[in-house]
C-alpha positions, 0 to 999 in steps of 0.5 A: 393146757387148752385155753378156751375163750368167748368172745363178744356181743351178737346181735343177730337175726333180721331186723338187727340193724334197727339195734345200731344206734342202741349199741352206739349209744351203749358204747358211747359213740357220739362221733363214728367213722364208717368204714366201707367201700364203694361198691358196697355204697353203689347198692344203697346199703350204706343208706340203710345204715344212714338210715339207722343213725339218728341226726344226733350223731356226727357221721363221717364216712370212709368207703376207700376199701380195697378188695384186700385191705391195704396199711396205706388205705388203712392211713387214709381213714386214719386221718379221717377218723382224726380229722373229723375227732371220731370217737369210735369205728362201724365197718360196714361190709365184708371181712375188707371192710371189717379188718381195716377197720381194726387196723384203724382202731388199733392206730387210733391209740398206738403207734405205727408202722402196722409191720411190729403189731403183725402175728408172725412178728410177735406182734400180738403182745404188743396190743394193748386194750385201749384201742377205738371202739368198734362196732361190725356190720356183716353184709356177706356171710364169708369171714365171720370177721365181726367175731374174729380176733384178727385183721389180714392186711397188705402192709407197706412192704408187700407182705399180707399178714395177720394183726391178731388180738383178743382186743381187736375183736368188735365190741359188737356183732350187727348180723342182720342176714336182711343185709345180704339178700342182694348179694348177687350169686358171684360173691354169695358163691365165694363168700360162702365158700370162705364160710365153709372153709373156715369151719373146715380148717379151724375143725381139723386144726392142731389146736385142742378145744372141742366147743371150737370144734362142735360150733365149726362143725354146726358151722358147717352143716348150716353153710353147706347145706344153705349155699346152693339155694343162697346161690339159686335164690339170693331172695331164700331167708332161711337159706341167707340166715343160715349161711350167715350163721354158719359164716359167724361160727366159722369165725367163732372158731378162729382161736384153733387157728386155720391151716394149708388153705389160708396159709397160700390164698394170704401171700397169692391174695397180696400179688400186685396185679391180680385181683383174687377174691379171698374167699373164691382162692380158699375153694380152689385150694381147699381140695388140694389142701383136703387131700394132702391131709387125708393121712393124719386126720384119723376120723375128723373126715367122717365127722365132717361128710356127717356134718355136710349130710353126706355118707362117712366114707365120702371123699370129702376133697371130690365132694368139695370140687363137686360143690364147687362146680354147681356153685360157679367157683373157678375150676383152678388158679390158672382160670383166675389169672394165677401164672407159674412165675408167681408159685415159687415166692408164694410156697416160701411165703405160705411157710411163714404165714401165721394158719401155717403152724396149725395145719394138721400136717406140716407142708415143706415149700416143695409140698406147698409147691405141689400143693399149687400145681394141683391148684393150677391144674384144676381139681 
């Protein structure tokens, strides 16, 4: 029996974050901890949203996100929020931002450490619904992490697991694709590509649930077709309203669960030393990935070329290396920094990670171990 889900309040189109202190107000925010990071202040966004914060409210601010959100970093703002007796969380960013902020809310009413609320550690019945109140602000158009369900975080043994619950869900989604004008090509590249690769992988998954499916698929049209001129022109609206809804609906589909893609860029993302955009590891892997499960998807293929507008006997996993070069990803892990010495301990890990269940097709660690040559080599 397919259980079917959705999913939170969206407040989307350009001039959205104009709504932010309604949506506070409506929650019963007085006291909201922002988290961010400093890159994102570097840009002045976070004036923007200051901006929309009338003087009523007592703002206390937290912009010590790592590129791959940590359980240490996640105490940090922690103590802020209790500090300062926040009543409540805005994440202002990217899936970073947004995922420690959950790993915030959630240890604002429960008991660490992180490591027992984890998926693969059954975690998820352990979440209960009296957690912070939470409101995401989408500056990338990538994780769709303002709608999603799940918080990806480095934990304090090393392990970079997923903390899954319909109560880790933002109480509301600020989309404002205003926000995402000045992202510069780098990131729009590999953020959207993320995008792309969610309504990929939850499409193809095992699980059974066709709105999941038709939105993934939507998902992808929009995403697919807008990224080129998003990454051309960072100032084209039509082109950023459209990757950010295609990112959004990618994240709409999470409850298929992802696959192969997800379950290596996880583990390879945690590798201290290396500092691996999420987003840009899920492109490099996800022709290897499409390839290796051409077999078992019977006509899902077709149906993705049609959704990207092209022929139905496309290769998809040529399509997407091609895609990839004319939007500037890095043409293999090894170009990212990646070494051999690493891809042993991330094929075991990617076998334990919670997206590698629902991969359409099972990979051992010797597939998973070929599927990360293939990655290093370049597709």
């Amino acid at each position: 029996m397919a259980v079917i889900s959705y999913l939170t309040k969206i407040q989307f189109d350009f001039g959205a974050i104009k709504l932010l202190a309604d949506e506070m107000k409506a929650l019963g925010i007085k006291r909201p901890l922002i988290v961010t990071d400093k890159g994102l202040v570097k840009t002045g966004i976070l004036d923007t949203i200051r901006a929309n914060i009338p003087n009523e409210f007592d703002v206390s601010v937290f912009d010590g996100t790592p590129e791959n959100p940590t359980e240490a970093a996640t105490w940090e703002a922690l103590n802020i929020y209790k500090e300062n007796g926040c009543d409540g969380i805005i994440a202002v960013g990217g899936g970073s931002s947004m995922d420690l902020a959950k790993g915030v809310r959630l240890l604002a009413t429960h008991e660490g450490p992180l490591a027992q609320y984890a998926m693969v550690e059954g975690g998820v019945a352990r979440i209960r619904p009296d957690v912070s109140k939470l409101i995401a602000v989408a500056t990338t158009s990538g994780t769709g992490s303002e709608v999603g369900r799940g918080a990806v975080i480095v934990l304090e043994d090393g392990r970079k697991l997923a903390l899954v619950s319909p109560y880790l869900i933002p109480n509301v989604a600020i989309n404002d694709p205003e926000l995402t004008l000045g992202l510069p090509p780098v990131l729009t590249a590999g953020t959207g590509m993320d995008a792309i690769t969610h309504c990929i992988e939850t499409f193809l998954s095992l699980a059974v649930n066709p709105p999941a499916d038709g939105i993934s698929l939507e998902g992808l049209r929009l995403a697919s077709r807008s990224i080129e001129t998003a990454v051309k022109d960072g100032s084209n609206r039509q082109a950023r309203w459209d990757m950010m809804m295609g990112s959004m609906m990618g994240a709409m589909s999470f409850q298929k669960g992802l696959g192969a893609v997800h379950a290596l860029s996880h583990p390879l993302g945690a590798v201290k030393g290396l500092r691996l955009h999420h987003g840009t590891l899920n492109a490099v892997f996800l022709p290897a990935v499409l390839r290796f499960n051409k077999s078992v998807v019977g006509d899902k293929y077709p149906r993705v070329a049609q959704a990207m507008g092209l022929p139905e006997n496309t290769d998809i996993a040529d399509a997407i290396s091609k895609l990839n070069a004319k939007i500037g990803i890095p043409a293999s892990l090894r170009e990212m920094g990646v070494t051999d010495d690493v891809l042993d301990g991330i094929a075991v890990a990617a076998t334990k990670d919670h997206a590698h269940p629902t991969n359409p097709r099972t990979p051992s660690v010797a597939e998973y171990r070929k599927l990360l040559d293939e990655a290093m080599a370049g597709n």
